[in-house]
Wavefront OBJ file of the C-alpha trace (Angstrom):
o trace
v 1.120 26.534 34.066
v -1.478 25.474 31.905
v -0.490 27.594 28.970
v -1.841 27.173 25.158
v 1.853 26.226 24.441
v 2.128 23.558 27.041
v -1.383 21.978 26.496
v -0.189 21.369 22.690
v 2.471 19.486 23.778
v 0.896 17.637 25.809
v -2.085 16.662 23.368
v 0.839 16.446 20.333
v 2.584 13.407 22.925
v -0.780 11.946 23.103
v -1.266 11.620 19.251
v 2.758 10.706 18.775
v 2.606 7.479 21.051
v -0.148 5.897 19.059
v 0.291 6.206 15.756
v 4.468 5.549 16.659
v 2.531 2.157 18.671
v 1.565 0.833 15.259
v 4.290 1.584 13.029
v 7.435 0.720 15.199
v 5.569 -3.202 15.989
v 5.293 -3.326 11.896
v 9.178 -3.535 11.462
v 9.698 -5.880 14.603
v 7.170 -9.059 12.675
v 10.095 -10.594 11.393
v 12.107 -10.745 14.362
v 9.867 -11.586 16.694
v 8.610 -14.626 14.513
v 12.458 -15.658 15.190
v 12.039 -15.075 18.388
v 9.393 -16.838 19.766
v 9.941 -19.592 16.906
v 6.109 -19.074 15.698
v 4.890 -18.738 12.255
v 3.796 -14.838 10.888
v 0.209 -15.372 10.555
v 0.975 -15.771 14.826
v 3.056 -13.086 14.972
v 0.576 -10.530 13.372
v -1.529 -10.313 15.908
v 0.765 -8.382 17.837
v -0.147 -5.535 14.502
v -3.752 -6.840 14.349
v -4.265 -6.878 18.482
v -3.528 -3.320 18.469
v -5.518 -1.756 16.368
v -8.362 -4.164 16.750
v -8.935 -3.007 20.398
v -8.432 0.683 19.369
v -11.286 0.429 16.663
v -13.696 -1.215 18.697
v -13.099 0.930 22.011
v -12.601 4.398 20.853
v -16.053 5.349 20.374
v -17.070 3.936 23.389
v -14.047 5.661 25.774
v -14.385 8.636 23.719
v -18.201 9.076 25.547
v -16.746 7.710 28.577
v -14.473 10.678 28.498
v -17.554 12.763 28.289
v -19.028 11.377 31.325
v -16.680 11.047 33.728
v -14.352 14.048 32.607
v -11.744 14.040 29.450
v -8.936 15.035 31.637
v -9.091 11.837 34.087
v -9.505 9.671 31.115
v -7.343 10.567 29.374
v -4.648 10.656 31.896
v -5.898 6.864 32.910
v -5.467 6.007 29.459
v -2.116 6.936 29.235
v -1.224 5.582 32.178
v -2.619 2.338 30.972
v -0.311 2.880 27.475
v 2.742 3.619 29.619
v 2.549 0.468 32.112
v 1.391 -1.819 28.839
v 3.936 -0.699 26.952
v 6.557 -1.499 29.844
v 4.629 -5.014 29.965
v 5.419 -5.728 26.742
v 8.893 -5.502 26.251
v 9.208 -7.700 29.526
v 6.790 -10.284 27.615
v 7.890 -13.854 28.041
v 5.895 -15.482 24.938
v 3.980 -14.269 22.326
v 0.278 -15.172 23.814
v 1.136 -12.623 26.618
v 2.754 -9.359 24.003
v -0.581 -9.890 22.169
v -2.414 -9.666 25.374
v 0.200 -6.521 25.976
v -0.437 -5.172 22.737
v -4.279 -5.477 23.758
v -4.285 -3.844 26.759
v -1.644 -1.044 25.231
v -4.621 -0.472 22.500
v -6.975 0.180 25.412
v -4.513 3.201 26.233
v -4.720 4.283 23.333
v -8.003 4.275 21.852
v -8.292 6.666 25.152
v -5.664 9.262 23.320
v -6.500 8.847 20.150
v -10.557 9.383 21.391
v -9.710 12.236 23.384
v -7.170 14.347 22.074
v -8.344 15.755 19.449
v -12.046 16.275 21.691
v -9.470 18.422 23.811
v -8.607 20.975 21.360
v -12.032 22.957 21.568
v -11.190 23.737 25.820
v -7.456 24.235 25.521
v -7.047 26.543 21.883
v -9.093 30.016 20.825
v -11.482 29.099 18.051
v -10.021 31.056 15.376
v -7.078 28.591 15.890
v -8.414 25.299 15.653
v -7.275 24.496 11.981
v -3.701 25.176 13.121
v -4.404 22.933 16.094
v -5.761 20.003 14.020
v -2.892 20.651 11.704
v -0.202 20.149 14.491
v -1.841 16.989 15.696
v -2.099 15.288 12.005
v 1.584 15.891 11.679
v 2.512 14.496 14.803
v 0.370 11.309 13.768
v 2.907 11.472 10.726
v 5.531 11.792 12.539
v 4.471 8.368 14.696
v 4.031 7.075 11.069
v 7.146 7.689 9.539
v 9.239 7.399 11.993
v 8.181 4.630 13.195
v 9.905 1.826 10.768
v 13.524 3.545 10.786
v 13.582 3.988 15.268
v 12.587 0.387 15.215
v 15.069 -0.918 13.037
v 17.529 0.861 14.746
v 16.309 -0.234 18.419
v 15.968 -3.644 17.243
v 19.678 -3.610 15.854
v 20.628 -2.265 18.819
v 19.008 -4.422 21.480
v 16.668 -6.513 20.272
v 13.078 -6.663 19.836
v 12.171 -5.378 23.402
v 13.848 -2.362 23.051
v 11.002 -0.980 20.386
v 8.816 -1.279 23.904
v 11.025 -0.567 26.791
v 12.234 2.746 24.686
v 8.842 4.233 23.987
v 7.617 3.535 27.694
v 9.566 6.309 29.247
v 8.297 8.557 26.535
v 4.719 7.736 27.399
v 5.408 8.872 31.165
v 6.693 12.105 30.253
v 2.800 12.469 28.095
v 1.305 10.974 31.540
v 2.843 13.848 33.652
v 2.594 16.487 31.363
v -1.206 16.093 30.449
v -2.099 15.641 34.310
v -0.261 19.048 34.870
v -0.899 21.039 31.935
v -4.060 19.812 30.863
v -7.461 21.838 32.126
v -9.656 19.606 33.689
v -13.387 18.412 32.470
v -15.987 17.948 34.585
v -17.989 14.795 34.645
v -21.320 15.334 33.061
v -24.847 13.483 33.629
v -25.253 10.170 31.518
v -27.135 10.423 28.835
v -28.243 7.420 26.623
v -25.363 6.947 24.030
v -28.175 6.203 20.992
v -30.160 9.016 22.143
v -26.807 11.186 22.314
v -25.839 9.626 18.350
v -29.149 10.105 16.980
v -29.325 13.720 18.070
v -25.183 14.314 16.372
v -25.954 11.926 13.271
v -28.805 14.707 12.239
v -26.029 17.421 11.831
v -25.318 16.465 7.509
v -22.065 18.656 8.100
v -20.282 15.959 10.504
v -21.610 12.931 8.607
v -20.632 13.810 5.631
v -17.230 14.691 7.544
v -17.489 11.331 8.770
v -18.214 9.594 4.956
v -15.311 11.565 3.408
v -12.826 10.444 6.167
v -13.656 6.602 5.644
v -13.418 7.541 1.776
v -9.933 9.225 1.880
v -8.411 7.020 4.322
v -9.548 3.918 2.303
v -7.433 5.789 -0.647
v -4.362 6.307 1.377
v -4.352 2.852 2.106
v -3.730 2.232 -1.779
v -0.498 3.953 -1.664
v 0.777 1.359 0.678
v -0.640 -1.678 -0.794
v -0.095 -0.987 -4.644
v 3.005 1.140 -3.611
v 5.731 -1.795 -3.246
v 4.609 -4.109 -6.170
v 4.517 -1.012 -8.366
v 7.894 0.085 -7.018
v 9.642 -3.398 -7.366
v 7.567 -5.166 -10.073
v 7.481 -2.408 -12.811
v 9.753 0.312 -11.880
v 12.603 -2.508 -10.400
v 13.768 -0.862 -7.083
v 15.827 -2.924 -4.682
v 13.847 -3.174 -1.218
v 15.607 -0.278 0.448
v 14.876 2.115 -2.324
v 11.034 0.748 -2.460
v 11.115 1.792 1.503
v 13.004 5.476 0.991
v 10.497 6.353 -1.639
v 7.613 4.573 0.028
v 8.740 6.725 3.325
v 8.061 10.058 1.404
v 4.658 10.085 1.758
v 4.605 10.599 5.426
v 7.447 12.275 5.440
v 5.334 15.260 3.097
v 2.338 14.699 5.413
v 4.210 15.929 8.387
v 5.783 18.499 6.719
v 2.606 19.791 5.349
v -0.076 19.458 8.375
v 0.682 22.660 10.083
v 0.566 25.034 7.082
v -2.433 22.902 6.185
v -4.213 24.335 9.984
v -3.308 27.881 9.043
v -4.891 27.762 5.793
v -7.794 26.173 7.043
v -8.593 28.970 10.071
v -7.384 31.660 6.495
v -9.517 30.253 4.365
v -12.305 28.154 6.386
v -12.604 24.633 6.083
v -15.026 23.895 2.888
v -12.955 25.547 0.818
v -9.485 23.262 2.366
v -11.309 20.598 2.840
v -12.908 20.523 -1.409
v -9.001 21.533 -1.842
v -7.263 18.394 -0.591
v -10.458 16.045 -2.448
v -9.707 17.814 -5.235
v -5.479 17.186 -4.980
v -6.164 13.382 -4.198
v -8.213 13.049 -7.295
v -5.793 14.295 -9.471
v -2.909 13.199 -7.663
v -4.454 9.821 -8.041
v -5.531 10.109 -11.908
v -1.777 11.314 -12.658
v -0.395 7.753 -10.559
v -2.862 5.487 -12.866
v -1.773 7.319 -15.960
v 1.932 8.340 -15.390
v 3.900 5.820 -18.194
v 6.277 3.512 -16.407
v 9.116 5.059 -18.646
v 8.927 8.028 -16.532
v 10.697 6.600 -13.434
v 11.096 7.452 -10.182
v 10.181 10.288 -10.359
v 6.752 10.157 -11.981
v 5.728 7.986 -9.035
v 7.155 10.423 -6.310
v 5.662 13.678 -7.546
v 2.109 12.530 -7.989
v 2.582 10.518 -4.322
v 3.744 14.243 -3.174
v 0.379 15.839 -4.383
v -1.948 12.652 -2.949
v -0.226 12.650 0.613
v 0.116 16.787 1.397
v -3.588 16.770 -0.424
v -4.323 14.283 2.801
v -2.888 16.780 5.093
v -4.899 19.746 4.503
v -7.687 17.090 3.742
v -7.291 15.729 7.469
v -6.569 19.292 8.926
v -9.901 21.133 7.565
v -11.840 17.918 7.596
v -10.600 17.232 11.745
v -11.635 21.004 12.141
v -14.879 21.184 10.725
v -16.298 18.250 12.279
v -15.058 19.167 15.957
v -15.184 22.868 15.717
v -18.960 23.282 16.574
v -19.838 20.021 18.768
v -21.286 20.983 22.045
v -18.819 20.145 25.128
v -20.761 17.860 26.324
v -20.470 15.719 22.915
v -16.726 16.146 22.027
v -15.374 12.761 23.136
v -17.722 10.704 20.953
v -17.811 12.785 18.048
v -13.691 12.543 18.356
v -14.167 8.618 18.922
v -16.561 8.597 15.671
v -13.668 10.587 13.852
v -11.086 7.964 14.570
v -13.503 5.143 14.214
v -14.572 6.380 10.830
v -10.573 6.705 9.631
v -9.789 3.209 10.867
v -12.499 1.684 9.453
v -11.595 3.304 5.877
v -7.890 1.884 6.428
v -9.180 -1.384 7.280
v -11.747 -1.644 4.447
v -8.835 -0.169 2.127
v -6.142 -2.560 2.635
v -9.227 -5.719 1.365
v -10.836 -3.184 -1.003
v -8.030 -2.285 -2.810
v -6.068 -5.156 -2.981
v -8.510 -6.787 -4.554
v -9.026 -4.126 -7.132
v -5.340 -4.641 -7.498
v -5.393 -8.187 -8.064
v -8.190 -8.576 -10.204
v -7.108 -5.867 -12.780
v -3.657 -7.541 -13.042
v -4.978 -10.665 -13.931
v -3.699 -12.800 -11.485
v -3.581 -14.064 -7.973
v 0.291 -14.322 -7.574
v 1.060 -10.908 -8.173
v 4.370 -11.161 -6.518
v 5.356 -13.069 -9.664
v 3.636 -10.764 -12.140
v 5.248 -9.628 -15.217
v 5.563 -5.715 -15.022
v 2.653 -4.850 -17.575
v 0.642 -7.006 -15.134
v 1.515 -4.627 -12.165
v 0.995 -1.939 -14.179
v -2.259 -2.281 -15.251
v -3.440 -3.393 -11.590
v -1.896 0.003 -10.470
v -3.718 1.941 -13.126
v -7.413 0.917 -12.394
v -6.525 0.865 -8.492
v -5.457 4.102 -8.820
v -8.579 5.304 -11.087
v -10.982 3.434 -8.296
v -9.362 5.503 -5.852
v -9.559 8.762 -7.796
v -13.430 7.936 -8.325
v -13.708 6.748 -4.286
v -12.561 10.228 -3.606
v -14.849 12.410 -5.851
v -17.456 10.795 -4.432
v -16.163 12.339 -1.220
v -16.994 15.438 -3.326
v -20.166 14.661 -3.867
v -20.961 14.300 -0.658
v -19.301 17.603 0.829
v -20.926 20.060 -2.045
v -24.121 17.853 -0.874
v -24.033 18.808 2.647
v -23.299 22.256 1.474
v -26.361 22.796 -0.503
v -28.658 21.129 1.840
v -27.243 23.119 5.106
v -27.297 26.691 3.322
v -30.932 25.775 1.917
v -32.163 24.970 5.749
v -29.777 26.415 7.700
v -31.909 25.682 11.225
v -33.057 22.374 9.956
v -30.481 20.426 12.015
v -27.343 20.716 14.488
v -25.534 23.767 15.301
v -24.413 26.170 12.922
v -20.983 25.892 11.041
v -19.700 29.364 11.706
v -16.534 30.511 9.284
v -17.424 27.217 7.154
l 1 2 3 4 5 6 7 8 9 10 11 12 13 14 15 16 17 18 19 20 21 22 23 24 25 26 27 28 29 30 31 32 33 34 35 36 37 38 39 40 41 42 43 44 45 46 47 48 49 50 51 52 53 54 55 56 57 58 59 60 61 62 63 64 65 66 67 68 69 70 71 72 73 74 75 76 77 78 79 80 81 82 83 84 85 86 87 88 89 90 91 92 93 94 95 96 97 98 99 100 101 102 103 104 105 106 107 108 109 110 111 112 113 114 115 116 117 118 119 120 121 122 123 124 125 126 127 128 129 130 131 132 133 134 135 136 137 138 139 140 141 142 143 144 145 146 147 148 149 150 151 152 153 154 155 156 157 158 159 160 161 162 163 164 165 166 167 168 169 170 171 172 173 174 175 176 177 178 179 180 181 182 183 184 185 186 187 188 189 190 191 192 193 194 195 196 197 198 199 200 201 202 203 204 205 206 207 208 209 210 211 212 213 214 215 216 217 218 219 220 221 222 223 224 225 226 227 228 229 230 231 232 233 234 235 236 237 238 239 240 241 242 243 244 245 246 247 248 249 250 251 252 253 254 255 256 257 258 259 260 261 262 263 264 265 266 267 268 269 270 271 272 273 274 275 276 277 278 279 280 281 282 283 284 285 286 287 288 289 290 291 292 293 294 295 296 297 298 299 300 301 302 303 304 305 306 307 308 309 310 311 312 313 314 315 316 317 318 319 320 321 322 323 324 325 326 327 328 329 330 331 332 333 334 335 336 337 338 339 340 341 342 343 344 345 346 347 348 349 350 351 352 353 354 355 356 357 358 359 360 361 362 363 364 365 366 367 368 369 370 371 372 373 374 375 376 377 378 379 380 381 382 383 384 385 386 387 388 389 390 391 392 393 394 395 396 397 398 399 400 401 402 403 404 405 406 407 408 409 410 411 412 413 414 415
């Protein structure tokens, strides 16, 4: 029965098992360094594997999936997820889980390409936001639960276990998606620069495309400023510095399906200029919030930056994908996901070197606190400025689309 219901839960599987892919490895770098007696920079590559195969492949599977039909690629890409995943937690040496962790990137540049492509042929229009919603919080769920089931796998059983447990979980998404999921029929080739230069006219989708490299270059200062700041000036012991640093996914689960709803209420300029505007001032309060505040002054502001994200990533998802032709979904989705990995990439080296140069110092594990805290501060007012340039760019688009309305792409109904 292929059902609105079902289809969901199929497509919400296929955004859980990657996202969970690269946060339940993350926890496991320390072990498996024991393990196979190998120094971390080795050991990384079983992170760095991953998503380096996902960001190179996705755009290119995503207009596979167009071609030969999004169904049977998708399905084949999970199917290649589930039997990697099995292959790695039977791995006998590091040089063959990297080559694991490779191949299970493969399967999942298919899902994360293709999923979200799926949402125009399985959900009514008018529910799209709340569809888009769904899927970013089960991307947060991968996220943040990711570091806690692989602690307690690993404690359990041992490093294989973080594999050999999500396998079976990947089969159910393999059934369920070849049962529930309509199929897509293959469609003529077309040239794939032909295809992008005809898509890269439409100003709505690249600026969608911009402001998703923008934001998700911000969220990745959360996570690199987020522990010295925690330890260094506000003095949290390491599990504390991981509860609090957990509450940021945690609110961006929480929030991504109310986030959908609004956006199909309220259409998706208006969500989408809603969450820029929350990161911006989320961000402004973390540079300027005074140390002697606490806990507490770092958690609220966090709050505001990471459910900001979620309706961000919600009306952001919705009005990029809402209007692509068919035909196009699968590499406008890939483009989607390419764009948000490479902001996360060109975060991390972007902002910690903000970080480090407006400390003062190249150590900053050793930094005095007033150090720490001034790197924070101007990472956090970089970020704030990254963002409104997102702005920019959206009420940009906006003025040049409702001035020539016909000029380019499709129209963005409800927008």
């Amino acid at each position: 029965m292929r059902s609105t219901a079902a289809a969901l839960t199929a497509l919400s599987l296929s955004m859980l098992l990657p996202s969970l892919g690269i946060s339940i490895a993350n926890v496991a770098l320390p072990t498996l360094s024991t393990a196979f007696d190998a120094p971390f920079t080795a050991v990384q590559w079983v992170v760095i594997g991953y998503l380096l195969t996902i960001t190179v492949l996705v755009v290119a599977l995503g207009r596979l999936g167009d071609v030969v039909g999004r169904r049977r690629l998708l399905v084949g890409g999970i199917a290649v997820f589930a039997v990697a995943t099995l292959l790695c937690g039977l791995a006998p040496s590091l040089p063959l889980l990297v080559a694991g962790r490779a191949l299970q990137g493969v399967g999942a540049a298919c899902m994360m390409a293709l999923t979200v492509a799926f949402v125009g042929e399985t959900v009514p229009k008018e529910r799209t936001g709340s569809a888009m919603g769904l899927l970013g919080t089960m991307s947060a769920v991968g996220t943040a639960t990711g570091p806690a089931l692989g602690g307690l796998l690993i404690a359990w059983s041992g490093w294989r276990a973080i594999f050999l447990a999500v396998a079976p979980l990947a089969v159910v998404a393999l059934v369920l998606a070849h049962r529930v999921l309509p199929a897509t029929p293959p469609r003529p080739a077309q040239r794939t620069g032909a295809v992008l230069r005809e898509v890269l006219r439409d100003r709505v989708l690249v600026a969608g495309l911009t402001t998703s490299a923008l934001v998700s270059a911000v969220m990745m200062t959360t996570l690199v400023v987020g522990p010295f700041h925690l330890t260094g000036v506000l003095g949290l012991a390491p599990a504390l510095v991981g509860l609090v640093m957990s509450a940021g996914p945690a609110v961006s689960a929480l929030t991504g399906v109310p986030a959908g709803r609004a956006t199909d209420r309220f259409g998706t300029r208006a969500m989408v200029l809603a969450g820029l505007g929350g990161i911006v001032g989320g961000s402004l309060v973390l540079a300027f919030m005074p140390p002697a505040v606490g806990v507490v002054g770092y958690v609220l502001p966090l709050v505001v930056v990471t459910a900001s994200y979620a309706v961000f990533q919600a009306a952001n998802n919705t009005g990029v994908m809402k209007d692509v032709p068919a035909r196009d979904r699968g590499l406008v989705s890939g483009m989607l996901t390419l764009s948000r990995n490479v902001g996360l990439m060109s975060g991390a080296s972007l902002m910690g070197a903000v970080f480090t140069f407006a400390a003062g110092t190249s150590d900053v594990t050793g930094a005095a606190a007033a150090e720490v805290a001034r790197g924070t501060r101007w990472t956090f007012v970089v970020a704030a400025g990254l963002v409104a340039v997102g702005v920019a760019v959206v009420l940009r688009a906006r003025v040049r689309t409702s001035a020539a309305p016909n000029a380019t792409g499709p129209a963005r109904a409800g927008s």
